[in-house]
N, C-alpha and C positions, 0 to 999 in steps of 0.2 A: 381115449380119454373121456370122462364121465363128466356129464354137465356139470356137478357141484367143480370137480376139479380144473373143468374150464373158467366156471367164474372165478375161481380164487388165484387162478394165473392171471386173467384178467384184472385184478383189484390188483396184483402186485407189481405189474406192468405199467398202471396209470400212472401217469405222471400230470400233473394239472398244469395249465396255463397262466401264469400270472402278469398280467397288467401293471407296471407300474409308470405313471406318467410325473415330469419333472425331474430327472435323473439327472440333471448338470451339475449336480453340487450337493453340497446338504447332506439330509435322513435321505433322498432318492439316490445320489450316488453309493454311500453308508450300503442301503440297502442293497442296489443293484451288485457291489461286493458281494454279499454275504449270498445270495441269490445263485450267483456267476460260479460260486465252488459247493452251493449243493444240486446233486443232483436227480432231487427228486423232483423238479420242476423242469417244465418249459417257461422261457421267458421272453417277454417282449418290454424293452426299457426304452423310454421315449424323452427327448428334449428339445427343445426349438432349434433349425436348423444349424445355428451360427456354432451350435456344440457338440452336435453330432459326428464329426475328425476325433474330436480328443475323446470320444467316448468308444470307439470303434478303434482305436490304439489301444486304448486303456483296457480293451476289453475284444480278443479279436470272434468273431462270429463262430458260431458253430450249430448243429444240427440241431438244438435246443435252447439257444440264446442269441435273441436279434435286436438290433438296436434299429429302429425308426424314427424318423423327424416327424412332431407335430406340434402345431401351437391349439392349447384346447379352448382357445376361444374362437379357432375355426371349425367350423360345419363340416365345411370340405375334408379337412385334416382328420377330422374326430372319426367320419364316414368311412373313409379311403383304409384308414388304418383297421375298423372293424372286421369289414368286408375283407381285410387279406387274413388275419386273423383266422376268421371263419374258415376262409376260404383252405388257411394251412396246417391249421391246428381246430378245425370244429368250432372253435369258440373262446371265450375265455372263463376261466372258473374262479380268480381270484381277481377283483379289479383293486388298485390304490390309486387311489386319486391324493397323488403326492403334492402336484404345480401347485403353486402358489407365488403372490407376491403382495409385497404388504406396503403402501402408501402412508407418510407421515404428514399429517396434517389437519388442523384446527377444521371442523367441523365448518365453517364460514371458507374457510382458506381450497374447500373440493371442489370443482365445476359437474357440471351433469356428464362431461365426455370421462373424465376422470371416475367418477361415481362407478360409470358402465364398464371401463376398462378392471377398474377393483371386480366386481361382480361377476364379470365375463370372465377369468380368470378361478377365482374362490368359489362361485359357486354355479352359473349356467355353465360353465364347460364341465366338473365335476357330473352334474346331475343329466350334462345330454348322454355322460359318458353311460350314468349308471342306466339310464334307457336304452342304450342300445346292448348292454351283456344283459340285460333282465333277459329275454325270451330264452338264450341258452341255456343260463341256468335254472329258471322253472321246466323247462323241459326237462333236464336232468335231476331234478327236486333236491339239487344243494350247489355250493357257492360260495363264496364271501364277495362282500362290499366294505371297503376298509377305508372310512375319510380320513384322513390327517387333519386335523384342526388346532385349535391351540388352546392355552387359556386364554386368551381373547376373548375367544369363544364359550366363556365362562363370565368372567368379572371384564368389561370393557375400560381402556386407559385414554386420558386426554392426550390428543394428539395421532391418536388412532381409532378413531370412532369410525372411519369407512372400513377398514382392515378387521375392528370387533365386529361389522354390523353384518360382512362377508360370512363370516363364521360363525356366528350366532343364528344366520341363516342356514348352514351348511349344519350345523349341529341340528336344527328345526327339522330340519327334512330329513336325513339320518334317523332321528326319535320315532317320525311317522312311520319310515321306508322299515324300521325294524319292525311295527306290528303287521306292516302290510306283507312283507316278505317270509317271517317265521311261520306261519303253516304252510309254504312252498318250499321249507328246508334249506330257507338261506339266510346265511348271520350279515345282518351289518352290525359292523363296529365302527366309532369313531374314535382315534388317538390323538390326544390331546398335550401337546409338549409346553412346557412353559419358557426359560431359560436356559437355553442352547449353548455351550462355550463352541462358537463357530464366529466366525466371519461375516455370515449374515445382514447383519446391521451394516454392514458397507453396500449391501445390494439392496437395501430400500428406497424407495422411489416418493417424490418429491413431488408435490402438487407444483399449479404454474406459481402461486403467491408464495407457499412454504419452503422453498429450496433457499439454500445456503448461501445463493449467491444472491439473494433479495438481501435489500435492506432493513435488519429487522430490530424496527425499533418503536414497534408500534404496539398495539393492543396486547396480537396475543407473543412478542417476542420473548418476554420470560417464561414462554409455557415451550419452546422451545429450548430457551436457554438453560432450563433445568430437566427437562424430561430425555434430551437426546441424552447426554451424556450418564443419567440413572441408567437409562434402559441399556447403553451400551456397558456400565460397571457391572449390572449385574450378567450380562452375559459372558463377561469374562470372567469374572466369578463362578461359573458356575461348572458346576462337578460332574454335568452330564452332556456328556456326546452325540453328534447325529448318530456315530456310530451304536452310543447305547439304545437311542429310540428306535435305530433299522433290528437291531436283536427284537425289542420287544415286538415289533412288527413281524418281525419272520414267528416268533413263539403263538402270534395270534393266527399266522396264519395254519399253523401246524395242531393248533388247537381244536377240537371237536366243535365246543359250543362258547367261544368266547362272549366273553360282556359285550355290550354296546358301548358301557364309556370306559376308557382307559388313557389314568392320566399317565405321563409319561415322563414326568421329572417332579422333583418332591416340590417345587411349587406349585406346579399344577395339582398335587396330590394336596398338597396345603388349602388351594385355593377350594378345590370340592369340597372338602369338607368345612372348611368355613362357610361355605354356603350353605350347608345342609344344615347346619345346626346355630347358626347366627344371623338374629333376624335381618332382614335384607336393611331393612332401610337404618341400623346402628350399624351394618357391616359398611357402606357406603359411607359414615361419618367417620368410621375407622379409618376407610381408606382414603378418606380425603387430608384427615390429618399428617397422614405419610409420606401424603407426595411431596419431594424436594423445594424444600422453602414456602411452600404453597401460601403464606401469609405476604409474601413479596409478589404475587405472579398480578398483574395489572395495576399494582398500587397508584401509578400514577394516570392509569386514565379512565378507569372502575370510578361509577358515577355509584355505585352502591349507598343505599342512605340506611348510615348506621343509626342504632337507636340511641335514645338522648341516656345522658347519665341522669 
Protein backbone atom coordinates (compact mmCIF):
# COMPACT_ATOMS: atom_id res chain seq x y z
CA UNK A 1 0.00 0.00 0.00
CA UNK A 2 1.49 3.43 -1.06
CA UNK A 3 1.52 6.32 1.47
CA UNK A 4 -0.86 8.56 -0.51
CA UNK A 5 -3.26 5.39 -0.27
CA UNK A 6 -2.59 4.98 3.42
CA UNK A 7 -3.61 8.49 4.26
CA UNK A 8 -6.74 8.46 2.31
CA UNK A 9 -7.81 5.21 4.26
CA UNK A 10 -6.88 6.83 7.20
CA UNK A 11 -9.17 10.14 6.52
CA UNK A 12 -11.93 7.62 5.64
CA UNK A 13 -11.63 5.56 8.90
CA UNK A 14 -11.65 8.72 11.20
CA UNK A 15 -14.33 9.26 12.96
CA UNK A 16 -14.22 12.29 15.38
CA UNK A 17 -15.10 12.55 19.12
CA UNK A 18 -17.83 14.62 20.01
CA UNK A 19 -18.60 16.19 23.46
CA UNK A 20 -21.67 17.05 24.23
CA UNK A 21 -22.58 18.03 27.91
CA UNK A 22 -26.35 18.59 29.41
CA UNK A 23 -28.13 15.67 27.63
CA UNK A 24 -31.06 15.22 30.09
CA UNK A 25 -33.56 16.81 28.09
CA UNK A 26 -33.83 19.58 25.51
CA UNK A 27 -31.48 20.39 22.21
CA UNK A 28 -28.79 17.83 24.30
CA UNK A 29 -31.05 15.01 24.52
CA UNK A 30 -32.64 16.27 20.58
CA UNK A 31 -29.02 16.01 19.77
CA UNK A 32 -27.58 12.99 21.54
CA UNK A 33 -30.61 11.24 19.23
CA UNK A 34 -29.51 12.34 16.18
CA UNK A 35 -25.76 11.64 17.17
CA UNK A 36 -26.69 7.99 18.47
CA UNK A 37 -27.95 6.75 14.62
CA UNK A 38 -24.96 8.54 12.86
CA UNK A 39 -22.17 6.89 12.50
CA UNK A 40 -19.58 8.80 11.69
CA UNK A 41 -18.76 9.89 15.22
CA UNK A 42 -17.67 8.86 18.47
CA UNK A 43 -19.59 9.98 21.19
CA UNK A 44 -19.56 10.93 24.84
CA UNK A 45 -23.05 12.53 26.27
CA UNK A 46 -23.01 13.65 29.73
CA UNK A 47 -25.83 14.81 32.45
CA UNK A 48 -25.91 15.11 36.12
CA UNK A 49 -25.96 12.00 37.88
CA UNK A 50 -29.74 11.75 38.97
CA UNK A 51 -30.37 11.19 34.86
CA UNK A 52 -27.83 9.08 33.87
CA UNK A 53 -30.56 5.38 34.11
CA UNK A 54 -32.87 6.96 31.91
CA UNK A 55 -30.26 8.04 29.53
CA UNK A 56 -28.35 4.52 29.36
CA UNK A 57 -32.04 2.90 28.73
CA UNK A 58 -32.86 5.30 26.26
CA UNK A 59 -29.67 4.76 24.73
CA UNK A 60 -27.80 1.46 25.49
CA UNK A 61 -23.74 1.74 25.03
CA UNK A 62 -21.78 0.55 22.42
CA UNK A 63 -18.10 0.76 20.99
CA UNK A 64 -18.66 4.39 20.00
CA UNK A 65 -21.41 5.96 22.21
CA UNK A 66 -20.93 6.46 26.00
CA UNK A 67 -22.95 8.04 28.45
CA UNK A 68 -21.01 9.66 31.54
CA UNK A 69 -22.14 11.64 34.72
CA UNK A 70 -20.95 15.04 35.33
CA UNK A 71 -21.88 18.29 36.87
CA UNK A 72 -19.74 21.04 34.86
CA UNK A 73 -19.56 23.30 37.63
CA UNK A 74 -17.24 20.55 39.08
CA UNK A 75 -13.49 20.51 38.78
CA UNK A 76 -13.33 17.08 39.63
CA UNK A 77 -16.17 15.98 37.07
CA UNK A 78 -14.89 18.19 34.23
CA UNK A 79 -11.00 16.58 34.99
CA UNK A 80 -12.03 12.99 35.50
CA UNK A 81 -14.20 12.95 32.44
CA UNK A 82 -11.29 14.46 30.08
CA UNK A 83 -8.48 12.32 31.20
CA UNK A 84 -10.77 9.15 30.21
CA UNK A 85 -11.64 10.60 27.07
CA UNK A 86 -8.06 11.05 26.23
CA UNK A 87 -7.20 8.18 27.73
CA UNK A 88 -9.87 6.23 25.13
CA UNK A 89 -10.44 7.91 22.30
CA UNK A 90 -6.95 10.50 22.12
CA UNK A 91 -9.12 13.27 22.87
CA UNK A 92 -12.02 15.09 21.90
CA UNK A 93 -12.49 17.00 18.39
CA UNK A 94 -15.88 18.49 18.65
CA UNK A 95 -16.76 19.97 22.27
CA UNK A 96 -20.81 21.34 22.92
CA UNK A 97 -21.05 22.98 25.73
CA UNK A 98 -24.96 22.30 25.73
CA UNK A 99 -25.66 22.56 30.20
CA UNK A 100 -27.20 25.21 30.98
CA UNK A 101 -29.79 26.64 33.46
CA UNK A 102 -31.58 29.79 33.55
CA UNK A 103 -32.70 31.62 36.86
CA UNK A 104 -35.85 33.99 37.12
CA UNK A 105 -35.50 36.96 38.76
CA UNK A 106 -35.46 40.82 39.35
CA UNK A 107 -32.04 41.85 39.27
CA UNK A 108 -32.36 43.03 43.40
CA UNK A 109 -34.42 39.60 43.92
CA UNK A 110 -30.23 37.50 43.08
CA UNK A 111 -27.99 36.75 46.07
CA UNK A 112 -24.03 36.54 45.41
CA UNK A 113 -24.57 32.42 46.08
CA UNK A 114 -27.18 32.45 43.44
CA UNK A 115 -25.03 34.84 41.02
CA UNK A 116 -22.20 32.04 41.27
CA UNK A 117 -24.43 29.07 40.91
CA UNK A 118 -25.93 31.02 37.36
CA UNK A 119 -22.06 31.54 36.30
CA UNK A 120 -20.65 28.32 37.47
CA UNK A 121 -23.15 26.56 35.16
CA UNK A 122 -23.38 29.10 31.88
CA UNK A 123 -20.20 30.08 31.66
CA UNK A 124 -16.84 28.94 34.17
CA UNK A 125 -17.80 25.25 33.62
CA UNK A 126 -18.31 25.80 29.69
CA UNK A 127 -14.84 27.77 29.41
CA UNK A 128 -12.74 25.18 32.08
CA UNK A 129 -14.33 22.74 29.47
CA UNK A 130 -13.01 24.63 26.31
CA UNK A 131 -9.27 24.60 28.29
CA UNK A 132 -8.98 21.51 28.79
CA UNK A 133 -9.92 19.99 24.68
CA UNK A 134 -7.59 23.23 23.47
CA UNK A 135 -4.09 21.33 23.56
CA UNK A 136 -5.76 18.24 21.50
CA UNK A 137 -6.98 20.00 19.12
CA UNK A 138 -4.01 22.52 18.31
CA UNK A 139 -2.06 19.58 18.15
CA UNK A 140 -4.06 18.26 15.48
CA UNK A 141 -4.64 21.94 13.81
CA UNK A 142 -8.54 21.47 13.69
CA UNK A 143 -11.67 21.16 15.89
CA UNK A 144 -14.80 22.73 16.81
CA UNK A 145 -16.00 24.56 19.96
CA UNK A 146 -19.68 24.95 19.61
CA UNK A 147 -21.39 27.18 22.69
CA UNK A 148 -25.19 27.02 22.79
CA UNK A 149 -26.20 30.31 23.92
CA UNK A 150 -29.42 31.99 23.39
CA UNK A 151 -30.95 35.29 22.37
CA UNK A 152 -30.46 36.42 25.85
CA UNK A 153 -27.33 36.53 24.75
CA UNK A 154 -28.27 39.16 22.35
CA UNK A 155 -31.05 41.55 23.63
CA UNK A 156 -31.39 40.94 27.56
CA UNK A 157 -35.18 40.49 29.35
CA UNK A 158 -36.40 41.81 32.90
CA UNK A 159 -36.46 39.21 35.00
CA UNK A 160 -33.62 37.42 33.54
CA UNK A 161 -30.77 39.72 33.86
CA UNK A 162 -28.55 36.95 35.66
CA UNK A 163 -29.51 34.24 32.91
CA UNK A 164 -28.72 37.35 29.94
CA UNK A 165 -25.59 38.41 31.93
CA UNK A 166 -24.37 34.33 31.80
CA UNK A 167 -24.56 34.42 28.05
CA UNK A 168 -23.62 37.71 27.14
CA UNK A 169 -20.55 36.46 28.72
CA UNK A 170 -20.49 33.21 27.12
CA UNK A 171 -21.06 34.91 23.76
CA UNK A 172 -17.80 37.62 24.86
CA UNK A 173 -15.41 34.86 25.12
CA UNK A 174 -16.55 32.78 22.15
CA UNK A 175 -15.99 36.23 19.88
CA UNK A 176 -12.43 36.43 21.44
CA UNK A 177 -11.73 32.28 21.41
CA UNK A 178 -12.74 32.61 17.54
CA UNK A 179 -9.68 35.08 16.75
CA UNK A 180 -7.43 33.28 19.02
CA UNK A 181 -8.10 29.75 17.74
CA UNK A 182 -8.69 30.35 13.59
CA UNK A 183 -4.92 30.31 12.57
CA UNK A 184 -4.61 26.86 14.83
CA UNK A 185 -7.45 25.54 12.44
CA UNK A 186 -10.18 25.54 14.93
CA UNK A 187 -13.82 27.01 14.40
CA UNK A 188 -15.80 28.22 17.42
CA UNK A 189 -19.18 28.71 16.84
CA UNK A 190 -22.00 29.95 19.03
CA UNK A 191 -25.83 28.75 18.54
CA UNK A 192 -28.05 31.05 19.56
CA UNK A 193 -31.89 29.78 20.07
CA UNK A 194 -34.65 32.04 20.88
CA UNK A 195 -38.11 30.37 21.47
CA UNK A 196 -38.22 26.80 22.03
CA UNK A 197 -41.82 24.91 21.95
CA UNK A 198 -40.32 22.55 24.82
CA UNK A 199 -41.20 22.35 28.42
CA UNK A 200 -38.35 24.12 29.62
CA UNK A 201 -39.90 26.89 31.42
CA UNK A 202 -41.12 24.34 34.01
CA UNK A 203 -37.37 23.64 34.82
CA UNK A 204 -36.29 27.18 35.62
CA UNK A 205 -35.02 28.05 38.70
CA UNK A 206 -36.29 30.55 41.23
CA UNK A 207 -34.10 32.86 43.20
CA UNK A 208 -34.63 32.67 47.45
CA UNK A 209 -37.20 36.07 47.07
CA UNK A 210 -38.56 35.44 43.40
CA UNK A 211 -40.19 31.79 43.57
CA UNK A 212 -43.89 31.29 43.50
CA UNK A 213 -44.30 30.50 46.78
CA UNK A 214 -43.39 34.15 48.08
CA UNK A 215 -45.81 36.53 48.57
CA UNK A 216 -45.65 38.75 45.81
CA UNK A 217 -47.05 41.73 46.19
CA UNK A 218 -44.58 43.96 46.37
CA UNK A 219 -42.41 46.15 44.20
CA UNK A 220 -41.39 44.14 41.45
CA UNK A 221 -44.71 41.55 41.58
CA UNK A 222 -46.20 42.82 38.28
CA UNK A 223 -42.83 42.37 36.61
CA UNK A 224 -43.47 38.78 37.42
CA UNK A 225 -47.02 38.69 37.02
CA UNK A 226 -46.69 39.72 33.31
CA UNK A 227 -43.38 38.32 32.15
CA UNK A 228 -43.75 34.64 33.29
CA UNK A 229 -46.64 33.83 31.73
CA UNK A 230 -45.43 36.08 28.02
CA UNK A 231 -42.33 34.21 28.02
CA UNK A 232 -44.05 30.98 28.61
CA UNK A 233 -47.01 31.85 25.55
CA UNK A 234 -44.53 32.54 23.37
CA UNK A 235 -42.77 29.30 23.84
CA UNK A 236 -45.70 27.47 23.09
CA UNK A 237 -46.12 29.28 20.24
CA UNK A 238 -43.48 28.59 18.76
CA UNK A 239 -42.69 26.57 15.63
CA UNK A 240 -39.28 25.44 16.47
CA UNK A 241 -38.04 22.22 18.26
CA UNK A 242 -35.13 21.26 20.33
CA UNK A 243 -35.08 18.78 17.92
CA UNK A 244 -34.93 21.49 14.99
CA UNK A 245 -31.78 23.39 16.90
CA UNK A 246 -29.87 19.50 17.57
CA UNK A 247 -30.26 19.27 13.26
CA UNK A 248 -28.77 22.62 12.92
CA UNK A 249 -26.06 21.66 15.42
CA UNK A 250 -25.20 18.23 13.83
CA UNK A 251 -25.03 20.48 10.11
CA UNK A 252 -22.44 22.71 11.97
CA UNK A 253 -20.79 20.29 13.09
CA UNK A 254 -20.50 18.54 9.65
CA UNK A 255 -19.51 21.76 8.23
CA UNK A 256 -16.03 22.73 6.90
CA UNK A 257 -15.91 26.31 8.19
CA UNK A 258 -19.09 27.27 10.03
CA UNK A 259 -19.92 31.07 11.24
CA UNK A 260 -19.41 31.93 14.61
CA UNK A 261 -22.84 33.24 15.13
CA UNK A 262 -25.93 31.16 14.37
CA UNK A 263 -29.24 32.06 15.23
CA UNK A 264 -31.33 29.31 15.58
CA UNK A 265 -35.07 30.12 15.58
CA UNK A 266 -36.50 33.12 13.53
CA UNK A 267 -36.67 35.19 16.70
CA UNK A 268 -33.24 34.86 17.34
CA UNK A 269 -32.77 35.49 13.56
CA UNK A 270 -35.19 38.55 14.04
CA UNK A 271 -33.52 39.84 17.06
CA UNK A 272 -29.81 39.91 15.16
CA UNK A 273 -30.75 41.63 12.89
CA UNK A 274 -32.66 44.31 14.58
CA UNK A 275 -29.50 44.87 16.15
CA UNK A 276 -27.47 45.36 13.27
CA UNK A 277 -29.31 47.76 11.82
CA UNK A 278 -31.52 49.55 14.66
CA UNK A 279 -29.84 52.02 16.64
CA UNK A 280 -29.46 50.56 20.03
CA UNK A 281 -30.64 52.85 22.20
CA UNK A 282 -34.48 53.38 19.84
CA UNK A 283 -34.20 49.59 19.80
CA UNK A 284 -34.46 49.45 23.70
CA UNK A 285 -37.58 52.01 23.47
CA UNK A 286 -39.00 49.70 21.18
CA UNK A 287 -38.64 47.02 23.40
CA UNK A 288 -39.70 48.39 26.34
CA UNK A 289 -42.94 49.39 24.80
CA UNK A 290 -43.78 45.65 24.10
CA UNK A 291 -43.30 44.32 27.32
CA UNK A 292 -46.76 43.17 28.72
CA UNK A 293 -48.60 45.96 30.19
CA UNK A 294 -45.34 47.64 30.92
CA UNK A 295 -47.46 51.03 31.85
CA UNK A 296 -49.03 48.96 35.04
CA UNK A 297 -45.72 47.13 36.21
CA UNK A 298 -44.98 49.21 39.86
CA UNK A 299 -47.62 51.79 39.39
CA UNK A 300 -48.41 51.63 42.92
CA UNK A 301 -45.02 51.98 44.67
CA UNK A 302 -42.82 53.70 41.66
CA UNK A 303 -41.71 56.98 43.37
CA UNK A 304 -41.07 58.10 39.65
CA UNK A 305 -41.46 62.12 39.42
CA UNK A 306 -43.41 62.65 36.44
CA UNK A 307 -42.98 65.88 34.67
CA UNK A 308 -45.56 68.81 35.24
CA UNK A 309 -48.09 69.49 32.53
Amino acid sequence: MTENSMRKEAKTIFKPVVLVTGCASGIGLALAELLYKDLHYRVVITARAGSIAALKNKFPENERFIIRPMDVTKAEDRQQLISEINSLWSGVNVLINNAGISYRAVVEHMTAEEEQMQFATNYFGPVNLIRQVLPHMRKLGRGKIINVSSVSGMLAMPTMGSYSASKYALDGLSEALWYEAKPLGINVCLVQPGFIKSKSFLKVRYSGQSGPENEMNGTYADYYKYMTPFIEKFMRLSFTTPNHVAKKILRIIKKKNPPLWNPATLDALLFYYLRRFIPRRLLLQLLFISLPNIRLWALAYTNLKKPKS
